[in-house]
C-alpha positions in Angstrom: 77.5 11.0 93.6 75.6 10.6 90.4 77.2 10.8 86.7 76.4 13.5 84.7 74.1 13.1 82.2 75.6 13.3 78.6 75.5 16.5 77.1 71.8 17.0 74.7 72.7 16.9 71.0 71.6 19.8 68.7 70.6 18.3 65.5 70.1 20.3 62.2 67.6 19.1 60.0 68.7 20.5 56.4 72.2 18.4 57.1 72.6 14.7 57.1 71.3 12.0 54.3 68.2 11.6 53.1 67.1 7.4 52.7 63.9 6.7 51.0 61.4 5.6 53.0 60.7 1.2 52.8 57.4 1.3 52.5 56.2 4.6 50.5 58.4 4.6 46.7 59.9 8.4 46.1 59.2 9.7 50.3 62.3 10.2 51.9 63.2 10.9 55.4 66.1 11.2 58.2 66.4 10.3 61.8 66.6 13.4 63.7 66.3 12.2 67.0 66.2 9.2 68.6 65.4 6.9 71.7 69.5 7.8 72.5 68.5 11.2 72.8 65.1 11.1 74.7 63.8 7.7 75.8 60.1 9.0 75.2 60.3 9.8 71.6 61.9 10.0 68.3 61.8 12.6 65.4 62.0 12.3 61.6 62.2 14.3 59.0 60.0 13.6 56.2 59.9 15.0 52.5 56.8 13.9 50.4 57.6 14.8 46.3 54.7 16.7 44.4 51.9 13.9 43.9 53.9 11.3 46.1 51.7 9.4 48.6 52.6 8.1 52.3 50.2 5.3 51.9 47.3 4.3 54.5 49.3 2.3 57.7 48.8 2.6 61.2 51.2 2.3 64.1 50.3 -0.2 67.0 52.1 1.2 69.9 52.7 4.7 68.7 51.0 8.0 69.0 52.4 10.2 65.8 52.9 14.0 66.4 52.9 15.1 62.1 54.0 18.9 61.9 54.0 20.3 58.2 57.3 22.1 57.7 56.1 23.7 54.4 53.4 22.6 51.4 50.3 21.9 50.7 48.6 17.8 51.4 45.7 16.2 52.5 45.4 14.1 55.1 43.4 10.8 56.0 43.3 9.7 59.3 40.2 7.3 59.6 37.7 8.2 57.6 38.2 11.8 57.5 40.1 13.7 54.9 41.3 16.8 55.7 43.9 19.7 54.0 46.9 19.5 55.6 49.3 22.4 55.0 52.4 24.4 56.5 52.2 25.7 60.1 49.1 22.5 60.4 50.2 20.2 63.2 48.1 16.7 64.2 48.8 13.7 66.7 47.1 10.6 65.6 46.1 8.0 68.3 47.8 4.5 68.4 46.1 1.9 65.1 44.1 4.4 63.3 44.8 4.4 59.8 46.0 7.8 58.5 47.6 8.7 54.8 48.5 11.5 53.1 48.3 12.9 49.8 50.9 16.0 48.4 48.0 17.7 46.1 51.1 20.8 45.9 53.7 21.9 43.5 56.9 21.5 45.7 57.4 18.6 48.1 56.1 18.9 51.6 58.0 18.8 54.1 56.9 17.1 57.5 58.3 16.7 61.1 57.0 13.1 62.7 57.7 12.4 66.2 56.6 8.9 67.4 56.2 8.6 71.4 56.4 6.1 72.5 59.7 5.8 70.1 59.5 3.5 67.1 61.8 0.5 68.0 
């Protein structure tokens, strides 16, 4: 008989510790989800301060799903520039180069989910 699988965790994303990002000085994010919970993806949370700037990077194996929680941003992903505000969702393809811009008063908020998952 097979085991059961292990229960799905719920995961709320206004609790747990914010780190600042590596790469991009005053962006923070959180692991929401990851690989442990679904082998296909993972998801971050992603705060971008008034002004603050996810420079221009691309991912070489990843597809990344960006969802704006709330704010106002644009976005580059190759060439184009585009506004990028709450309720605006995007998945860019594997190496293009994409950035984004917070051109609001408050911080954006973004939900990033990377499939496959960011090793």
């Amino acid at each position: 008989m097979p085991s059961a699988a292990a229960d799905p965790r719920i995961v709320d994303i206004y609790c747990g510790k914010w780190q600042e990002h590596t790469r991009f000085s005053g962006v923070f994010y959180k692991v929401l989800l990851t690989s442990a919970d679904n082998s296909h993806a993972n998801i971050n949370a992603v705060q971008v301060p008034p002004g603050g700037v996810i420079g221009s990077h691309s991912h070489p194996f990843e597809i990344e799903t960006v969802y704006v929680i709330s704010g106002n941003s644009s976005i580059r992903i190759g060439s184009n520039e585009l506004s990028f505000n709450a309720g605006h969702i995007v998945s860019i393809p594997v190496g293009i180069n994409h950035s984004l811009h917070n051109t609001g008063l408050c911080a954006v908020e973004l939900l990033t989910i990377f499939t496959p998952p960011i090793a």
